[in-house]
N, C-alpha and C positions, 0 to 999 in steps of 0.2 A: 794421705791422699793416694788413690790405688794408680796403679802404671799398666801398663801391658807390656809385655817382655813377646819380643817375636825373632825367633829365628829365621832367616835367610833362607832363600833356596829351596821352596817347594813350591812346586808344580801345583794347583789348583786343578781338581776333579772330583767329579760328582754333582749330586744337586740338592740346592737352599731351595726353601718355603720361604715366600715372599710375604712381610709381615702388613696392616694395614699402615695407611699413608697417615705419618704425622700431619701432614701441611691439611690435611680434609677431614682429619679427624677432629682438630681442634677448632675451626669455624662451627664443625657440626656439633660439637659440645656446647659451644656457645649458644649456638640457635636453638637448643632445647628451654633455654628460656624464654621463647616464645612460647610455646603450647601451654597448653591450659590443663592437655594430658600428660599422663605419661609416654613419654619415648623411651624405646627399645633400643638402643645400637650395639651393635656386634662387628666383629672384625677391629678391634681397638686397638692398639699397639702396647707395648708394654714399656712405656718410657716416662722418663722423668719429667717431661713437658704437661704429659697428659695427666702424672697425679698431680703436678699445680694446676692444669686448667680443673682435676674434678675437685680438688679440695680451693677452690677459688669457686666453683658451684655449691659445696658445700658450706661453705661461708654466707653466702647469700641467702641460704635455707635451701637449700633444692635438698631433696631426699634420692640418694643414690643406692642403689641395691643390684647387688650380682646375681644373676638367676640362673637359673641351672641348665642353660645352653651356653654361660662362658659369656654372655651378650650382660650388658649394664642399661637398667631400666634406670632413666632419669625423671623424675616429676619435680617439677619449676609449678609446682599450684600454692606452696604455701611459701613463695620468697618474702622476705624477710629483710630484706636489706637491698642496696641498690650501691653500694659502696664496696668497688673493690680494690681494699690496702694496698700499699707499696711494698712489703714483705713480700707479698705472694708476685705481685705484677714486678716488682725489678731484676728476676731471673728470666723473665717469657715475653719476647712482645707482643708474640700472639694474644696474652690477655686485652688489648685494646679492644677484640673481636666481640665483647660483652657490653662494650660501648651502645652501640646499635639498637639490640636487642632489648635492653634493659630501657632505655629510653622509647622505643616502640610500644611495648605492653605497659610501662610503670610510668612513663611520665618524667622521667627522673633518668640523673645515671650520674654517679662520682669516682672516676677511674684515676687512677694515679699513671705520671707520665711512665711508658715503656722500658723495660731495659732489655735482657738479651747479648746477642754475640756480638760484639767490637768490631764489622767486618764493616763500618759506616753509616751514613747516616739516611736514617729513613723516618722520615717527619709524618708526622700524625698531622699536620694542617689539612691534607686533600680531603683524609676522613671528615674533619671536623667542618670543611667548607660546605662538603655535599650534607651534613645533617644539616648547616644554616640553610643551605638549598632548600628543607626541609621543613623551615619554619623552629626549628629547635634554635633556641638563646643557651650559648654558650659561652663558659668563661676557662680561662686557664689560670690558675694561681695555686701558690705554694707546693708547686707539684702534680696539681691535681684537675682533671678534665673534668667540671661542673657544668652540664649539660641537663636543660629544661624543655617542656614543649607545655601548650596550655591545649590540653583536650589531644588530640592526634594527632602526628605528623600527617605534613600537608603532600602529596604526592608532585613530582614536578620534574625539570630537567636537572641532570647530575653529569657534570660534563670533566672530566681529569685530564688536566694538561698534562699529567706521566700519567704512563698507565702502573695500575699500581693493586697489587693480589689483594691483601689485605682491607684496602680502602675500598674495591670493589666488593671485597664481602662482608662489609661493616652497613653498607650501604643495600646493598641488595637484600640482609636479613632486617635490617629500618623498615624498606619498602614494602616487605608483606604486610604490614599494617596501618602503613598511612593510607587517608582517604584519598581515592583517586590514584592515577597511575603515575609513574616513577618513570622516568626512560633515563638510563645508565649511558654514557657516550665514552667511548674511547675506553672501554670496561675490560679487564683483563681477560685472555681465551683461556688460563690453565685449567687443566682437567679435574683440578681440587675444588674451583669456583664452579664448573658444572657438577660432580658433586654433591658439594654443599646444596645449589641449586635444585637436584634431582631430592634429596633429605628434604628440604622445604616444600616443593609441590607433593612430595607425600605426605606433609605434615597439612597438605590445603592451600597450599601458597598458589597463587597465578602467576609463572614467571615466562615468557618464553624467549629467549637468543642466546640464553648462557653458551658459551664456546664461541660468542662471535663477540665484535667489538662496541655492539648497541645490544642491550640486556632491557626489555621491559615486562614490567612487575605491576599488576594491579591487586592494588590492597582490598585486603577483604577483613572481614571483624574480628575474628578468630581461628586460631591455628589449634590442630587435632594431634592426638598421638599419634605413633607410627613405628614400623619396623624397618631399621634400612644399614645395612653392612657399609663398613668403608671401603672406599674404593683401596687397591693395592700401592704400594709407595715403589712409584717412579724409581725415587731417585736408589733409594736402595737397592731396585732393580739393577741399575745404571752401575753402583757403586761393586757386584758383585761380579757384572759382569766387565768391565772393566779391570780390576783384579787376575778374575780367568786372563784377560789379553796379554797383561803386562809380566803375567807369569809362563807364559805358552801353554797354559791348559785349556780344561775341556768343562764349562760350565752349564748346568739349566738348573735355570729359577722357573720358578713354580707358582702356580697361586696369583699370578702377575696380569700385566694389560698392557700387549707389546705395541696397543694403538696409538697409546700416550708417549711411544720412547723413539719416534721416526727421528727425530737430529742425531739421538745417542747412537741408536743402530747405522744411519747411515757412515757415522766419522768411525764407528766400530770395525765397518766393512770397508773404509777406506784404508785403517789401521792392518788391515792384510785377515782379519777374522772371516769364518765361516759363520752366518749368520741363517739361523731356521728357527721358524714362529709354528706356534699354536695357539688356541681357541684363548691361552693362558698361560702360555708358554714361550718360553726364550733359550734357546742354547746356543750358547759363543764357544767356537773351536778354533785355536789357534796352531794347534797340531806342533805345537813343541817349537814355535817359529819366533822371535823379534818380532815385536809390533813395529808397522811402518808411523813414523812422526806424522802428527795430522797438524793443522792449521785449524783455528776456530776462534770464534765471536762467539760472546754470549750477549743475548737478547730476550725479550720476553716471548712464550710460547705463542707460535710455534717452532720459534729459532732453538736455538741452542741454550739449556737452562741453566744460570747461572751456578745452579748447588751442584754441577757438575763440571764443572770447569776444575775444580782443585784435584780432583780424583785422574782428569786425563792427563794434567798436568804431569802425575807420577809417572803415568805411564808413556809419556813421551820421554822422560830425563834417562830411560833405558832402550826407548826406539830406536832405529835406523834411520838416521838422517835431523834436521832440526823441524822443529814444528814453529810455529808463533800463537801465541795466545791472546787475545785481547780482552778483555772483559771492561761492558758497558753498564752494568748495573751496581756496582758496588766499589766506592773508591777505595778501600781498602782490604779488597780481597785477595792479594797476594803475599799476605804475610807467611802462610805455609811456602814459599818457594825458598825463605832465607831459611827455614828449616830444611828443607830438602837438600840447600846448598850444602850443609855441615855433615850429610848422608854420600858427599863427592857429586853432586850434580849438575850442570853446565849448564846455568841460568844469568843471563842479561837481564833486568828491566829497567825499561822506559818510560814511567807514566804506567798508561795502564794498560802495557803490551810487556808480554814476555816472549823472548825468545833461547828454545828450551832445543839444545845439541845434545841427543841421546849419549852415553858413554853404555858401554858394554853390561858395566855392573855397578850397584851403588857400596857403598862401605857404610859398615854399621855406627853409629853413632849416637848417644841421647842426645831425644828431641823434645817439643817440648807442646802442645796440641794449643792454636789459638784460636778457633772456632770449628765449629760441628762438622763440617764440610772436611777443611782442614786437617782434620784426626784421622775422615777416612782415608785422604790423600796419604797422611803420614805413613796408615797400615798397609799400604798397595807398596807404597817407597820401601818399605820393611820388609816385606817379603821378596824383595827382590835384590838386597841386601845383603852384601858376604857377612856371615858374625851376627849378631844378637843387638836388635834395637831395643831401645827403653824409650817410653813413650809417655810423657808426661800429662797431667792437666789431663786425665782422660776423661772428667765428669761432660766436657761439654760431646763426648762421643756417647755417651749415654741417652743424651738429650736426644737423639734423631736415629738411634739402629740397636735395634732390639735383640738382644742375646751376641753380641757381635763376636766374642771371640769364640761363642759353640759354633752359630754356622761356620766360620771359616774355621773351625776346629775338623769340621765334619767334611770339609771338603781338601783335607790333609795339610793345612795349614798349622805350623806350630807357633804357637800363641795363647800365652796363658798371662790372665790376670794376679796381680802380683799387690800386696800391702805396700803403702809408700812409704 
């Protein structure tokens, strides 16, 4: 099993290309099983989520091909199957996302329950209420989400007592095809679900309030192909620049969408950073300074996003002064902080509040990676690090940040991937 060995004490400068967003890549993978054409997408990330979700397309019969702008033509005309295994679906939960789609055009859908990262628990029931909202007869057994509809789903209200990313885009790619309109309530604002959103009215879909908390979709008979790039990945934005703060360097990402990152940027420039945008752009300048400790709550967008809570965490256990953390979305998402601890770091918690007393420096220690999030935290805590961290379990860092130890290679970070 590979590690990453990262030495201490470099200053982060220069600037990363900011890669496509997993969280919007993989709904919009999914939704290519609606059309009836081919679809083009470009901008794909190079990670491990994404070859289960396209060899989970491929399973199904979808015919996938690389073309010669680096973009992957997907055509869903000759699927084949409506079944997709537990093999593939218990490393990703994003597979659920195929739920919808597959039961829209086919009629049918047999998904096997989710697996994915350990960070708590996130139930497929809201999915599964809003397709009964739908007129789809569903069953759960052995595993597996056995999901019917007789002719088309029926268009109607879909209301989620949580709001929930996922359930809102299982439900929103259903609604392109059922008859009649769909009104979504209390439907998630992140910028992956507008997105995904934007991919489907180019594929013919009628959808309009995505980014608000009522989303209505009127179904129409069939969906066309389309060309449409991913949108750029937030969180990796967030994660790199974050990094620059906690090191006192000088960062821009590139390639990026500084619209989607106002909570990151604001606790950035509370954190004592120089913050300046472009059309595409983000550069954090910390001018060789201590980051000020922030305080923060994560919530759903447009608060504070929870996949980035682990990553500020790091960089408050080196701050000036103590911060507090609270996180409201995930009851087990402080597992990287007993890791941090074993790196000398000055961490309480309480339930699901940390409070996080900067120390000047952390000390080197193997650690050990418990989820995707997590890993990044652990490499920000590493490079701030007297001595040489080992970094274990780095497959689930694989799953969400593409090429991770070249970029921070390339902005003078030492870090290199190592045989386990």
């Amino acid at each position: 099993m590979e590690k990453l060995l990262i030495e201490g004490g470099s200053c982060l400068n220069g600037e990363v290309r900011i890669s496509g967003a997993k969280n919007a890549a993989l709904p919009i993978l999914a939704a290519t099983l609606l059309a009836e054409e081919p679809v083009h997408i470009s901008n794909l990330p190079h990670l491990h989520d994404i070859t289960t979700m396209l060899e989970l397309l491929r399973r199904l019969g979808v015919e996938l091909t690389l073309d010669e702008k680096l973009s992957i033509e997907i055509d869903a005309s000759q699927v084949h199957s409506v079944v997709a295994p537990y093999d593939l679906v218990k490393t990703m939960r994003a597979s659920i996302l195929v739920l919808g789609p597959l039961l829209a055009r086919f009629g049918q859908a047999e998904v096997s329950l989710p697996g994915g990262c350990a960070i708590g628990s996130r139930p497929v029931d809201l999915h599964l209420r809003g397709l009964e909202a739908m007129g789809a007869e569903i069953e759960v057994e052995a595993g597996y989400i056995r999901a019917r509809s007789s002719g088309r789903l029926k268009g109607g209200r879909v209301f989620f007592d949580t709001v929930t990313v996922t359930g809102t885009e299982n439900i929103l790619m259903a609604a392109t095809l059922a008859e009649g309109e769909t009104i979504i309530e209390n439907a998630a604002r992140e910028p992956e679900v507008v997105d995904l959103a934007n991919c489907l009215n180019a594929m013919g879909a009628d959808i309009r309030g995505a980014g608000t908390d009522t989303i209505v979709v009127k179904g129409v008979a069939a969906l066309k192909g389309c060309h449409y790039p991913v949108m750029a990945d937030r969180i990796e934005t967030g994660t790199f620049l974050v990094a620059a703060a906690a090191t006192g360097g000088r960062v821009r990402t590139k390639n990026t969408r500084p619209d989607t990152l106002d909570a990151v940027l604001q606790k950035l420039s509370e954190a004592g950073a120089e913050i300046t945008t472009g059309d595409d752009w983000i550069e954090l300048d910390m001018q060789g300074r201590r980051p000020k400790a922030v305080n923060l709550t994560t919530a759903p967008y447009p608060a504070f996003p929870t996949d980035m809570q682990a990553q500020f965490a790091a960089m408050n256990t080196v701050a000036l002064g103590v911060g507090i953390i609270r996180e409201t979305i995930f009851e087990n998402r402080f597992m990287h902080m007993q890791e941090m601890r074993r790196l000398g770091a000055n961490i309480n918690i309480d339930g699901n509040t940390a409070v996080i007393e900067g120390v000047k420096r952390l000390k080197a220690a193997p650690v050990m990676a418990t989820d995707l999030r997590a890993s990044a935290s652990l490499v920000i805590a590493a490079l701030v690090a007297e001595g040489d961290t080992l970094i274990d379990r780095i497959y689930h860092i694989d799953r969400g940040y593409e090429c991770i130890e070249e970029k921070f290679q390339s902005l003078g970070a030492r870090i290199r991937r190592i045989p386990g």
